[in-house]
C-alpha positions in Angstrom: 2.0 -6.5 0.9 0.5 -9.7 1.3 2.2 -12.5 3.6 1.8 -15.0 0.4 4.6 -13.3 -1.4 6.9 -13.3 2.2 6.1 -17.3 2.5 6.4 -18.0 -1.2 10.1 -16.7 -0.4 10.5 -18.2 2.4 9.5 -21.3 0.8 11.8 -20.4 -2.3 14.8 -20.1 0.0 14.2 -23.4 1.9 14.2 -25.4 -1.5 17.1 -23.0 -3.0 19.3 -24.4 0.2 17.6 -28.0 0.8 16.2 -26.6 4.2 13.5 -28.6 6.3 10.9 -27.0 7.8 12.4 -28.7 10.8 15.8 -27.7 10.1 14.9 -24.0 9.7 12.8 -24.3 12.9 16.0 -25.3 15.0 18.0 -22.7 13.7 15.5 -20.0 14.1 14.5 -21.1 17.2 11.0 -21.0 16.3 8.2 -23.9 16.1 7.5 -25.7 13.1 4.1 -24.6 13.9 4.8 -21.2 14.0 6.9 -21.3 11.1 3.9 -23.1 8.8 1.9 -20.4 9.9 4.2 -17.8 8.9 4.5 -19.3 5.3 0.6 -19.8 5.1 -0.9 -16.7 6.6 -2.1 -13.7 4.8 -0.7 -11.3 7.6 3.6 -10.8 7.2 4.7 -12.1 10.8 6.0 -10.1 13.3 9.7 -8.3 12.4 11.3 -10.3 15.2 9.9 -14.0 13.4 11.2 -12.5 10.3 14.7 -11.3 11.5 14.9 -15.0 13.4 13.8 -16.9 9.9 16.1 -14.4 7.5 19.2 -15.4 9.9 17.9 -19.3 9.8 17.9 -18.9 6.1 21.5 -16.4 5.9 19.5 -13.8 4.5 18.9 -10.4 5.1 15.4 -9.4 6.2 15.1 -7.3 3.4 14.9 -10.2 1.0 11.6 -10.9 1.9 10.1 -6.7 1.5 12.3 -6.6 -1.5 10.8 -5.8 -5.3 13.9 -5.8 -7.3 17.4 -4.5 -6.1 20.1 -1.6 -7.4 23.3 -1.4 -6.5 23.7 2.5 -6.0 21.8 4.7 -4.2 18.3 4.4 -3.8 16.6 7.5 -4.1 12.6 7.4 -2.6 10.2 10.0 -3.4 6.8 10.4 -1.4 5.0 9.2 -5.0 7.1 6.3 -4.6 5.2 4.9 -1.1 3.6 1.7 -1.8 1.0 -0.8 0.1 2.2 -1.0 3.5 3.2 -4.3 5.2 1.0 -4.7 8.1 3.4 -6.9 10.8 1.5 -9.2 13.6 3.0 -11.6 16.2 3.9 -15.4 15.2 0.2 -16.4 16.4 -1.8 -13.1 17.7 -2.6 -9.8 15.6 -2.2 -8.0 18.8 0.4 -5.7 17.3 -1.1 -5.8 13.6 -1.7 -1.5 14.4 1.8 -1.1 12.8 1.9 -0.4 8.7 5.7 -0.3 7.4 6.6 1.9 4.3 9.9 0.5 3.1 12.3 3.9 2.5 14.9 1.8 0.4 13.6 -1.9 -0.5 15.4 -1.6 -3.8 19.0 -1.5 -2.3 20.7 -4.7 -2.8 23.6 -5.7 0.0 21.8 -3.6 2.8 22.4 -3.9 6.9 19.6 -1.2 8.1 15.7 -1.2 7.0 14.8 2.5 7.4 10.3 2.9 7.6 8.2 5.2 7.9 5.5 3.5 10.3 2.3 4.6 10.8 0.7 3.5 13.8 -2.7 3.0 14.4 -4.2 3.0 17.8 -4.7 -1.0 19.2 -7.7 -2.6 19.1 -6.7 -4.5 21.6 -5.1 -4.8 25.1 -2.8 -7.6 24.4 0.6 -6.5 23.7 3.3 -8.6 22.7 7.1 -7.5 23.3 9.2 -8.2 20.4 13.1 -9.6 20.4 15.4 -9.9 18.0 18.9 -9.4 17.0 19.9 -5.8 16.2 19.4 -2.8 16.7 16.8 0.5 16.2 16.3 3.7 16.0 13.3 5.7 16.1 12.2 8.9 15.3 8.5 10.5 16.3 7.3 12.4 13.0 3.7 13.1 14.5 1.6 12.4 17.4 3.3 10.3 21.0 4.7 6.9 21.4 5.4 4.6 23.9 8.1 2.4 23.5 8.4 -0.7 26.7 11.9 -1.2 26.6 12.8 -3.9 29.1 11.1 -3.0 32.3 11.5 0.6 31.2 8.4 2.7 29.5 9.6 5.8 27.5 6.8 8.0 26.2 8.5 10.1 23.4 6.9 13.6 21.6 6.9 14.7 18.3 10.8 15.4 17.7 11.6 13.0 19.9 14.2 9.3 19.4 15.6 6.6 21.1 18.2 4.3 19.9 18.5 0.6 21.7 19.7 -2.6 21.2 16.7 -5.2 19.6 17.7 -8.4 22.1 16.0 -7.0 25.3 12.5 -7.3 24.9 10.6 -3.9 22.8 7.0 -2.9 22.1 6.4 0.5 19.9 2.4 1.5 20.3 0.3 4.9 20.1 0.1 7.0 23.4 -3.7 7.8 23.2 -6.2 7.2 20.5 -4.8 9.4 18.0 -2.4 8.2 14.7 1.4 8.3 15.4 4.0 8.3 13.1 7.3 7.6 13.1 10.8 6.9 11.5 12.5 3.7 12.5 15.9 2.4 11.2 16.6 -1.4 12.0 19.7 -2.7 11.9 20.4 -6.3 11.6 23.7 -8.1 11.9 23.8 -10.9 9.0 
């Protein structure tokens, strides 16, 4: 997924409600700066930018992964996986070594964005903590994870979960150089 579909909606949502740029900065709480970068980037921002921008706007975060939307059950098979969207922070790519399959982008009126993430060691050693409303859940399909959960580190196994709440400051990355996989359900309040 390229970023220039996420800011074209985010752009689209702005004029749709006669939002500033200024305006959606003080009710996301991020800078103008941050937010023009957002919209002009080619990388999708970091899931905490976009939870704080879909709540500035009084949208779900799924509006901006979103292809089309039904309103029963969404059914997705593995031939169903499509490009990933490659998340980074608001103005680093340290933590552009996540790629998030989308499990039910098609369901309109949805609370929780289940992925399949596939997490690629870091090419770097600058990791940013993520915060946003919410909550997760995470499930280790293959390989180890460490999740920094406050001032707490939790290395989990294949088999392994953890379930906290997304306002105290998070970070999800490989254990050792080897590809991880996981599960991960977000759940944001709208």
């Amino acid at each position: 997924m390229k970023n220039n579909v996420v800011g074209g909606k985010i752009n689209a949502l702005m004029t749709a409600r006669n939002i500033s740029i200024q305006e959606l900065s003080e009710r996301c709480g991020l800078t103008v700066s941050q937010i023009e970068l957002i919209i002009s980037s080619e990388k999708v921002p970091s899931l905490g930018a976009l939870i704080k921008i879909a709540r500035g706007l009084g949208v779900r975060i799924g509006t901006f992964l979103d292809d089309s939307e039904q309103l029963g059950p969404v059914v997705h098979r593995q031939s169903d996986r499509q490009e990933p969207a490659t998340f980074s922070s608001q103005l680093s790519t340290a933590n552009s070594h996540l790629d998030f399959f989308s499990l039910a982008g098609n369901k309109v009126g949805r609370h929780m964005e289940p992925f399949v993430i596939d997490i690629k060691p870091s090419v770097t050693h600058e990791p940013i903590l993520s915060t946003h409303e919410g909550e997760e859940f995470i499930f280790v399909l293959k390989g180890s994870v460490k999740i920094i959960y406050g001032k707490e580190t939790h290395i989990l196994n294949e088999g392994d979960s953890i379930y906290y709440d997304s306002i105290v400051d998070h970070l999800v990355s490989a254990v050792d150089d080897q590809p991880t996989q996981i599960v991960a359900v977000v759940y944001t309040p709208l």
